[in-house]
C-alpha positions in Angstrom: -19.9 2.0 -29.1 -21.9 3.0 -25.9 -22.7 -0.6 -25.2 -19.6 -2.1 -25.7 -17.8 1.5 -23.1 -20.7 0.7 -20.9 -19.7 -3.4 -20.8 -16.3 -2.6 -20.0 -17.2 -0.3 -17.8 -19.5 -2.8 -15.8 -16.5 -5.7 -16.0 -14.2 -3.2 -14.3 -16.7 -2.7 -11.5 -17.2 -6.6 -11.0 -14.1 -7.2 -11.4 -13.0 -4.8 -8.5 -15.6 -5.4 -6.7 -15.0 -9.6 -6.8 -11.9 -9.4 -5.7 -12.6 -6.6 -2.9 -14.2 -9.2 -1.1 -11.5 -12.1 -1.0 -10.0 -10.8 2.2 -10.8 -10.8 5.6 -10.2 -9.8 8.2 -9.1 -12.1 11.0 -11.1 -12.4 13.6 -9.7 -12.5 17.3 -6.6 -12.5 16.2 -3.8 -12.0 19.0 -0.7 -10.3 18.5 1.3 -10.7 22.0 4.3 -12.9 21.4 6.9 -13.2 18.8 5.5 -16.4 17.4 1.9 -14.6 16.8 3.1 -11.8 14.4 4.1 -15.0 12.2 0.7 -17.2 11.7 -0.9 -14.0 10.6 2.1 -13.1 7.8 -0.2 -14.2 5.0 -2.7 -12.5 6.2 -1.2 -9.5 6.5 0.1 -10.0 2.9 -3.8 -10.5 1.4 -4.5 -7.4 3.6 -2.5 -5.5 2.2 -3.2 -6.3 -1.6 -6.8 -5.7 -0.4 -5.9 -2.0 0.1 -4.2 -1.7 -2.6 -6.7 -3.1 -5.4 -10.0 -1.8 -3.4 -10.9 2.0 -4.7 -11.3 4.2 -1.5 -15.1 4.8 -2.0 -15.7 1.2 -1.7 -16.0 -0.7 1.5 -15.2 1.8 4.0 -15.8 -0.4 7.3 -13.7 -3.0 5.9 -10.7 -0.8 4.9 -10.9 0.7 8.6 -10.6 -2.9 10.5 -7.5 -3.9 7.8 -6.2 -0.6 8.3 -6.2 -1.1 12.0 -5.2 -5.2 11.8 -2.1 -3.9 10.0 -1.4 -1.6 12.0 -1.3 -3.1 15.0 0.9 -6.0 13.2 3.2 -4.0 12.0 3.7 -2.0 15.0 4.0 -5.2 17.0 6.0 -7.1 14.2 9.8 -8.4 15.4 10.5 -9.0 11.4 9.2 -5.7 9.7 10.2 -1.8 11.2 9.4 0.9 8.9 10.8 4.3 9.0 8.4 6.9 8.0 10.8 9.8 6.6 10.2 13.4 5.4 9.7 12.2 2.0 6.9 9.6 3.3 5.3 12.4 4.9 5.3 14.7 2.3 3.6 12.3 -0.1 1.0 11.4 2.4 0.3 14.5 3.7 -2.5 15.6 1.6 -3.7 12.0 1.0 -3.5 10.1 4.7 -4.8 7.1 3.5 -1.4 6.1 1.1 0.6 6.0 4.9 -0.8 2.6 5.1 -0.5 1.7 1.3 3.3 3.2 1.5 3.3 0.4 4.9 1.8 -2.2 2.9 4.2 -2.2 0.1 7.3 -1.9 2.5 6.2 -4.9 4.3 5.0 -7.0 2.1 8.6 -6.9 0.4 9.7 -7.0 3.7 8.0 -10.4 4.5 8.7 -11.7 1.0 12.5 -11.1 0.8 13.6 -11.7 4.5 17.1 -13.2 3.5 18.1 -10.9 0.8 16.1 -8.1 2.5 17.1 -4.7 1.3 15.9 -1.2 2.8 15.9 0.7 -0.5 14.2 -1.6 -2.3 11.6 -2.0 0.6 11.6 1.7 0.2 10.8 1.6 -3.1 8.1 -0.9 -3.0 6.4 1.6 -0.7 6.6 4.2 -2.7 5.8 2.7 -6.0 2.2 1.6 -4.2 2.0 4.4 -3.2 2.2 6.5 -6.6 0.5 3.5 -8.2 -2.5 4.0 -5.6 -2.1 7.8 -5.9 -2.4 7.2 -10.1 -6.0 5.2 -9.5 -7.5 7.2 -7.4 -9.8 9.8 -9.0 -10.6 11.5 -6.2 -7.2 12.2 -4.4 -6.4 15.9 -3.3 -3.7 16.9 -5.7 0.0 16.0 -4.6 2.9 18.0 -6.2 5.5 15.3 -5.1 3.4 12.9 -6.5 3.1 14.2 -9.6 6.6 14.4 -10.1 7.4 10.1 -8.9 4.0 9.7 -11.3 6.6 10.7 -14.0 9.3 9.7 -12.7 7.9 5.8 -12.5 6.9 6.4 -15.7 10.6 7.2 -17.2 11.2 4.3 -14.5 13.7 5.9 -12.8 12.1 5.7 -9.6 14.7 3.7 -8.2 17.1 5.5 -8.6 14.5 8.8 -7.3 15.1 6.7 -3.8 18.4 6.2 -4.0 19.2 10.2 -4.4 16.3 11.7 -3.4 14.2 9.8 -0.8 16.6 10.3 2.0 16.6 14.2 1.4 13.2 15.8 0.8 12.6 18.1 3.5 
């Protein structure tokens, strides 16, 4: 039984650790006209499943440059803007790194969906990766909003959490 926890154990770690390292980061990228925020959208995209799928206490150096490459295109971006509410900061308050992750999701629906693009559901998609991220991490600092969407995803009535809450936490 120890073997077979240990084997598991070990096929998690490659696993994680294999696909950690199939992004990178673009090198010398520019982001000064409209038309370069586009050539870097899949980028952007792989960056920020990166995120996402990498545990925090792996790959530090590498999660600061795609934290800062996303940044900087989604601050510069004419076809995502993201609006970082009460609720956003409440659930990242304690935990900075899921701002980015709560980014990420919101623009990668964002850049998926641009003709049927819909704010609550872009909304949604950033908080669902965030509470999913939240849920992986073992050592996050203890979140009593994210508790509650933990539960409330899993009852999956999350969606309709941002459709009467998400606009109101103070």
């Amino acid at each position: 039984m120890k073997k077979i926890f240990t084997l598991i154990i070990a096929a998690i770690t490659f696993g994680l650790t294999a696909k950690a390292q199939t992004f990178h980061v673009p090198e010398n990228y520019v982001l000064k006209e409209k038309g370069d925020y586009a050539k870097y959208e899949e980028d952007v995209i792989k960056g920020i499943d990166w995120l996402q799928d990498t545990p925090w206490a792996l790959e530090e150096q590498k999660r600061m440059e795609t934290s800062s490459f996303l940044l900087k295109w989604m601050q510069g971006s004419p076809s995502v803007s993201i609006e970082v509410n009460a609720s956003v900061a409440k659930m990242t308050e304690k935990n900075p790194q899921l701002i980015m992750i709560f980014m990420g999701g919101y623009t990668k629906y964002a850049l998926q969906n641009k003709t049927a693009f819909d704010k609550n559901k872009a909304n949604l998609a950033g908080v669902k990766a965030a509470v999913d991220k939240y849920s992986l991490e073992t050592d996050h600092k203890n979140n009593s909003l994210l508790n509650k969407l933990v539960k409330i995803d899993k009852e999956g009535k999350l969606r309709d959490w941002i459709a009467s809450d998400f606009y109101k936490t103070k």
